[in-house]
N, C-alpha and C positions, 0 to 999 in steps of 0.2 A: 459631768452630765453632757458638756458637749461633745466628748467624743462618745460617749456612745448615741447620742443623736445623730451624727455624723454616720455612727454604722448604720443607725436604722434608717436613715435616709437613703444610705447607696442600697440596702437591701431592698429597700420599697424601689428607687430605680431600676436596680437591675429585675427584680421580678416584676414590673411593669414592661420593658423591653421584650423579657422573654413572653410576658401575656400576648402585648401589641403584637408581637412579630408569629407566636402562633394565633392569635387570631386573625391576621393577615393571610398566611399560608389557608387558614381555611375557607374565606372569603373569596380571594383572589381568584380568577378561571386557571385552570392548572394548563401549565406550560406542556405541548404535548410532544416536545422534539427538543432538542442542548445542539443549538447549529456550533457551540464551541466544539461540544464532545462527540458529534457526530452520529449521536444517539439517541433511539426513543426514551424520552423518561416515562418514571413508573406512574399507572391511571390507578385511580380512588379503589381499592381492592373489594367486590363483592362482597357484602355479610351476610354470611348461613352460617345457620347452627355448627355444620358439620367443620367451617372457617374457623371458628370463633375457639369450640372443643379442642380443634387439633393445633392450635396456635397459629397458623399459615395467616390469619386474617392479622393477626399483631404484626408477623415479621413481615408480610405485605403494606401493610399502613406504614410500617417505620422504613423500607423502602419508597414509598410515596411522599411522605414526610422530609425526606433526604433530597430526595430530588425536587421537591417542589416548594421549600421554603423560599422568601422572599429575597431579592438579590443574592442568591446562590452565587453566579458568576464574579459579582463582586468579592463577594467570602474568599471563593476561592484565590482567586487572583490577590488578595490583602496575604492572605496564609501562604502564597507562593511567594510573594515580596519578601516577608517576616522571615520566611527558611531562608533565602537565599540571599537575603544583603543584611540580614536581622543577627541569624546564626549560621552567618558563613555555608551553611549546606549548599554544597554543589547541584543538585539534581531535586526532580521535584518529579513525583509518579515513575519513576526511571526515567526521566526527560532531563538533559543539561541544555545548556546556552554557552556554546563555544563561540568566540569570531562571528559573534551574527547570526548564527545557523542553529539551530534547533537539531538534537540529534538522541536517539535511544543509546540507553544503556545494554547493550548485548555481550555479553560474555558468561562465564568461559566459553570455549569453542566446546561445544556437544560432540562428541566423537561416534557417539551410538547415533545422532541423531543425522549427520553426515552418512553413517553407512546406510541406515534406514534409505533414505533417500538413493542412496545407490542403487540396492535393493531392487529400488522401484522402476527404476531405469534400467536395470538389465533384465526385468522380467519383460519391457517395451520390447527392450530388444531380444531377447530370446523367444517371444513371443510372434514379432513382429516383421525383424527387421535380418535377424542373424540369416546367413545364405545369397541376400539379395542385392542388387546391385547398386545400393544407396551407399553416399558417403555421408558419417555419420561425424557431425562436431559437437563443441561443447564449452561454455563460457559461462561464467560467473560474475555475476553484479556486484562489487562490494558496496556497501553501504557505504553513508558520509562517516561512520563510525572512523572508516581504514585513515580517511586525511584530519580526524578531528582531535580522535582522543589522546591518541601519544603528547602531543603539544600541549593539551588540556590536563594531560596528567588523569586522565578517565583510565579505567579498565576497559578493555578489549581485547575481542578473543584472537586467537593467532590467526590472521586469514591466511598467509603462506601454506600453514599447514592446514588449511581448509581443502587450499586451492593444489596443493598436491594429493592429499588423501583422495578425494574427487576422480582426479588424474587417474590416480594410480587402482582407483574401481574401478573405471571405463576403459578398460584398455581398448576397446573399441571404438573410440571417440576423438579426432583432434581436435587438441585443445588450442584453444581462440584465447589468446591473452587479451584484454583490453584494458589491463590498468595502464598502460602507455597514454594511452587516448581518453583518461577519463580525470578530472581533477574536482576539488569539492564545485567550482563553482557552476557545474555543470547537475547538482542536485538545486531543488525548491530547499529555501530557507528555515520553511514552515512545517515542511512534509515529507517523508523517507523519499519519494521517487525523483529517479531525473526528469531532467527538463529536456525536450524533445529539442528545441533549437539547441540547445548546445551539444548535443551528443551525435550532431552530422558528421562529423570526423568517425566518431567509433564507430557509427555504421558502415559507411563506406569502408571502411579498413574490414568491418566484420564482411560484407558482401564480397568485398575483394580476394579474402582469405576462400570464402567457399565459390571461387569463381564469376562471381556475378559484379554489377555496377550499383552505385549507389541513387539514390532519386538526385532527376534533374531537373534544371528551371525552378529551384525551390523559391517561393516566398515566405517569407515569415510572415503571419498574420499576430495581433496582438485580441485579447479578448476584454472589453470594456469591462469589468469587472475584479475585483479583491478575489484573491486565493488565500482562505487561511486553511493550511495543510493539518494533515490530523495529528503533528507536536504542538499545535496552536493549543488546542483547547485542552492536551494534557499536560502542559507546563505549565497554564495557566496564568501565564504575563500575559502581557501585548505587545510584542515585536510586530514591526512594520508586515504588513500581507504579501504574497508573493503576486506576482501576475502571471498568467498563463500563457504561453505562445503557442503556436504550429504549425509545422512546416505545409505550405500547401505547395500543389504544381498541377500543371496540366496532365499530367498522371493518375494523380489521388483523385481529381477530379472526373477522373473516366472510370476510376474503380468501383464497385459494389462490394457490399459485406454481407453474407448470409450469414444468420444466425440457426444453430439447429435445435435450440431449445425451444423457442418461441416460433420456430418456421417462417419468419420474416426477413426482410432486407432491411440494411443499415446506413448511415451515412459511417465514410472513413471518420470524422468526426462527429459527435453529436454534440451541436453548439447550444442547445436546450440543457443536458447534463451540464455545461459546463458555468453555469449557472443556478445550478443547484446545490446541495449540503456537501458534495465529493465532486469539485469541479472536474480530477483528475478522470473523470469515466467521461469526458471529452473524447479521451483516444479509444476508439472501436466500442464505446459503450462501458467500458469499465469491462469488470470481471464475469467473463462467459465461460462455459467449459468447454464451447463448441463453437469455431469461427472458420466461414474461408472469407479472404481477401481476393477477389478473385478481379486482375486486371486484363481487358480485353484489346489494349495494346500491346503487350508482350511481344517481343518479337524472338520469344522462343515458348519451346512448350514448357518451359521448366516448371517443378514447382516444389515447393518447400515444405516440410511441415516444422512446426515449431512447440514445442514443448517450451514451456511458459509459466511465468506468473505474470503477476500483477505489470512488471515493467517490462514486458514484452509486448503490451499495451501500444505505450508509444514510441517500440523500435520499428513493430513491426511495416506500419505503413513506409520506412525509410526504406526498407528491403524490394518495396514493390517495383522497379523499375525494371527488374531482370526477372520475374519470375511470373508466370501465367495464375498460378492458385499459390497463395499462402493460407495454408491451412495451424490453426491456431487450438493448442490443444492445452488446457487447463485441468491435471488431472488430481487437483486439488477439488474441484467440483464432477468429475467425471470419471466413473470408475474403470481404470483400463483392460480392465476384461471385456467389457463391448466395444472396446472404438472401432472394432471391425464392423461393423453393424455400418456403421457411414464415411468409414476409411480404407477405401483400396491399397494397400500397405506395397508399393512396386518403383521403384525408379526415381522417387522423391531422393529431393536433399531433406536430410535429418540435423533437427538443430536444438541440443537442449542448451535454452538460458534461463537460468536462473540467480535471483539474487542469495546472498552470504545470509540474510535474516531469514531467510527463507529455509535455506538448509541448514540451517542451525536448531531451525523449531520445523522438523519437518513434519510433525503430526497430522497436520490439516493435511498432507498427501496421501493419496487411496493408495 
């Protein structure tokens, strides 16, 4: 009798827990943003008939349910613990923990998806570019992937043959090495991008290469606040936060940033964004598809255009010491069949950077 007392006591426990904790989840104000995950969670789903009939209102509630049970973030974090020091699982959402650094699981190397992306750059340039009297380069971000996995014993896709497939598309383009100039500790801990102060070397080396000088009088400014990058809340431990720097100078200072979606002007940094859910849109606002950088000391007319993602962000302001406009072209957001619409295509330096994640999933490019 007493063990099966003992059952019916942990049953009546445990289905008291599961009562308390859904009736908690319904009581409680629903959480309407995951600052871990970086994302809106799901709101209470509309019921109509027409919901209810066609199932949407079920599989809605049980999205809502998911997201809005009580200490979610604790759950998660307890279930990332249990995989990874419990049963040895290396990775958690495709996220690992190398040396301190947080870092995606990316491989194989996409081979279709490297040419796609070629693709899309020589239609730039046969469109745009081919005949005219721009010189046209081309450089590749590797991920912290290149310095983490091999040592970690992670899978990783071949960047060598990334970074010559590439090459050997563009024969129009020279190629800017920077893994010389680049080493892991120059990425955030928490979050795929580099870190602006430390990638003053590969800039200059990158300006040097297409002629130009690098920013001077730099100061490093720090930002009173926690960076937790977006492997933060997919790995779901707690590694220490990053903190955010940026280069400032009496340069950046004189510059302006037009935006041509919103028809507004910018700060080089926006120290508001850098203090919100993506501190990372610090540099030039985050993700535009349409930017010029345009410095009114220039002591020439030069001026650049830059085909880009996300970490051209915070190169570009490094570039600005030699160039009169850096034009900033994202045509992951912006389809390049019109950038003639607001781009005079004539005498510019042409400069496509992109990162290795990037061209690996090159879908999001129009």
């Amino acid at each position: 009798m007493g063990g099966k007392g003992n059952h019916i006591l942990m049953v009546i426990l445990i289905g008291g827990m599961l009562f308390g904790f859904c009736l908690w989840s319904l009581l409680k104000a629903p959480d309407r943003e995951s600052l871990t995950e970086r994302r809106q969670l799901s709101a209470f789903p509309e019921m109509t008939k027409e919901a209810v009939l066609s199932g949407r209102f079920m599989n809605d509630f049980e999205n809502y349910a998911l997201d809005q049970f009580p200490l979610r973030d604790s759950f998660r974090s307890v279930k990332a613990m249990v995989s990874r020091y419990g049963m040895g699982q290396k990775d958690n959402n495709g996220v690992y923990l190398q040396d301190g650094y947080l870092a995606k699981l990316d491989y194989p190397l996409n081979e279709q998806s490297v040419s796609y992306a070629a693709r899309r750059f020589a239609y730039l340039y046969d469109r745009y570019l081919a005949g005219k009297n721009m010189k046209i380069y081309l450089s590749v971000v590797p991920d912290k992937g290149y310095f983490l996995a091999e040592a970690g014993g992670y899978p990783a896709m071949d960047y060598r043959a990334l970074f010559h497939s590439l090459q050997a598309q563009m024969p129009y383009a020279e190629y800017i090495d920077l893994l010389p100039y680049l080493e892991l500790s120059d990425y955030y801990r928490t979050d795929s991008h580099w870190r602006q102060e430390k990638i003053i070397p590969a800039a200059e080396y990158l300006a040097g290469r297409m002629g130009a000088s690098g920013l001077r009088d730099i100061q490093i400014v720090s930002l009173d606040c926690p960076f937790y990058g977006v492997y933060y809340g997919q790995m779901a431990l707690t590694p220490e936060p990053d903190q955010i720097f940026y280069a400032d100078s009496p340069t950046l200072r004189a510059c302006s940033v037009y935006d041509y979606e919103t028809g507004s002007w910018l700060p080089v940094y926006d120290l508001e964004k850098g203090t919100e859910r993506d501190p990372y849109q610090l540099f030039l606002s985050g993700s535009r598809p349409l930017l010029t950088l345009e410095n009114p000391n220039a002591k020439t007319k030069r001026e650049l255009i830059l085909f880009r993602d996300s970490f051209g962000s915070a190169i570009a302001p490094l570039l600005a010491e030699s160039y009169q406009k850096i034009t900033l072209v994202d045509i992951r957001y912006v389809s390049p069949e019109i950038l003639d619409k607001w781009i005079c295509f004539q005498d510019q330096d042409i400069l496509f950077l992109y990162s290795a994640s990037v061209l690996n999933d090159s879908v999001t490019i129009k």
